[in-house]
C-alpha positions in Angstrom: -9.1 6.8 89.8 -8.1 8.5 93.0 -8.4 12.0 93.5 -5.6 13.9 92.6 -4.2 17.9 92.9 -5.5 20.5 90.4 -9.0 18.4 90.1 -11.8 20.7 90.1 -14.7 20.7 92.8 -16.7 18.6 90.4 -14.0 16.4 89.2 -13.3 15.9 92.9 -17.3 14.8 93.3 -17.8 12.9 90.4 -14.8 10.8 91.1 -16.1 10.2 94.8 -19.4 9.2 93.4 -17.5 6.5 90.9 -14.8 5.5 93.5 -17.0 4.9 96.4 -19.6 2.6 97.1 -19.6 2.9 101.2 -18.6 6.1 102.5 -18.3 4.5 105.7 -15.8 2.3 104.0 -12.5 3.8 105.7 -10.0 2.0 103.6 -11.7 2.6 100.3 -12.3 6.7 101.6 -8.3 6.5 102.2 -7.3 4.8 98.8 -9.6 7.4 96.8 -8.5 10.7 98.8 -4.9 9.6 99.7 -3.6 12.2 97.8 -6.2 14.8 97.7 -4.8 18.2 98.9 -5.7 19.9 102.6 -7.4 22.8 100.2 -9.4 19.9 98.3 -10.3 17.6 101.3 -11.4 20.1 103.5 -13.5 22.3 101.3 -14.8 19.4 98.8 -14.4 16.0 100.4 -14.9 16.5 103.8 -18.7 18.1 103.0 -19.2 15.1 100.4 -18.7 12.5 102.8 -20.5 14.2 105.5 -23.7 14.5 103.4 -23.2 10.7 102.3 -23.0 10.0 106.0 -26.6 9.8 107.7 -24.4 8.3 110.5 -22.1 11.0 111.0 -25.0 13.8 110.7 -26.7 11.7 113.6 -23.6 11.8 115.9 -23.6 15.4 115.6 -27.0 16.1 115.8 -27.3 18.0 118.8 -23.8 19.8 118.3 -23.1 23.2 117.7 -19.2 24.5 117.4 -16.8 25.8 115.4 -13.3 23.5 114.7 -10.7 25.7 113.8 -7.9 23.5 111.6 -4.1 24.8 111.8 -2.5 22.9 109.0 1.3 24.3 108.9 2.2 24.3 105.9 -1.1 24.0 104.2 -3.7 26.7 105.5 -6.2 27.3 107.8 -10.1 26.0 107.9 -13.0 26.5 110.0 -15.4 24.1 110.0 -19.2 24.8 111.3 -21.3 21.9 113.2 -25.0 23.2 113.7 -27.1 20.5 114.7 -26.4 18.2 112.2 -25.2 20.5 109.2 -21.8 21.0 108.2 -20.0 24.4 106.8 -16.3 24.8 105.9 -14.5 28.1 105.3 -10.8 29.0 104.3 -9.5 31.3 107.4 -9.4 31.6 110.7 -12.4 31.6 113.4 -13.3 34.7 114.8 -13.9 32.2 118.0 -13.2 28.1 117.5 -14.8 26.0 120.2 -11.6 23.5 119.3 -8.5 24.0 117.6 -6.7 21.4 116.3 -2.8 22.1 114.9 -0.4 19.8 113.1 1.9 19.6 110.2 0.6 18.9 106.5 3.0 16.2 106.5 1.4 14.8 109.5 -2.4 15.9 108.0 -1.8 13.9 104.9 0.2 10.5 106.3 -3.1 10.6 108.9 -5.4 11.1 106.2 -3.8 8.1 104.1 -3.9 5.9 107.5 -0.5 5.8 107.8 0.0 7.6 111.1 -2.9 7.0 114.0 -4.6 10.2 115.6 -4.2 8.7 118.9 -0.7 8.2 118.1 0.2 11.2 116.5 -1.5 13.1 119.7 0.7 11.3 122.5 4.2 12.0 120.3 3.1 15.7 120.0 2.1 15.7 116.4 -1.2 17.3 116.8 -1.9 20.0 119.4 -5.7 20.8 120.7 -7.1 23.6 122.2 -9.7 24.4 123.3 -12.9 22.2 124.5 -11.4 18.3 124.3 -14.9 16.9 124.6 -15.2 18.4 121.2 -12.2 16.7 120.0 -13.5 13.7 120.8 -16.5 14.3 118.4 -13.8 14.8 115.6 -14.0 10.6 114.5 -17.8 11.2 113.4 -16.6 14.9 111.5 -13.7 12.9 109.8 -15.1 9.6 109.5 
């Protein structure tokens, strides 16, 4: 059963736990979350996967910054890399290190694999600011 809108926190958790086997697994991830809310994948699933991801903690291991998300339509999130641990909040950053803005349209088609970051970056989709050496470090944050 994928995740769906209205779950709760722990409904969103114990259905990751059921669904998937690999969380490295990108197409299984996709199927489960593909219509997860921003709200739901940023403050639950996004801290799930990161925890279930040894790989990902390693990759950002020496990394300290704040990604500020702009998701028109959707809301705002900061997310918090210190060395390894992860931290999302609702709201804007005081002071991102790395913004990153884009439709929730866009957000969710991306998040289902439909359209490629890469991609959606060169027609204008998604806008950075900010330090783009951080953006790069975005494909271990988001699997």
């Amino acid at each position: 059963m994928p995740v769906k809108p209205g779950m709760s926190k722990e409904e969103i958790i114990k259905t990751l736990e059921e669904e998937i086997k690999d969380p490295k697994d990108k197409k299984q991830m996709r199927e489960c979350v593909k219509d997860a809310t921003p709200d739901q994948a940023f403050e639950t699933i996004m801290a799930w996967g990161f925890e279930k991801r040894p790989d990902a903690k390693q990759k950002l291991a020496t990394t300290t910054a704040i990604f500020q998300f702009n998701i028109t339509g959707a809301g705002e999130w900061q997310i918090k890399v210190d060395k390894g641990t992860l931290a999302v909040e609702k709201g804007k950053a005081p002071k991102a290190n790395c913004t990153i803005t884009m439709a929730a349209a866009d957000y969710k088609d991306m998040a289902a694999g439909k359209l490629d970051p890469q991609a959606a970056f060169m027609a204008g989709k998604i806008k950075f600011a900010g330090d783009m050496s951080l953006a790069m470090k975005l494909g271990a944050l988001l699997g």
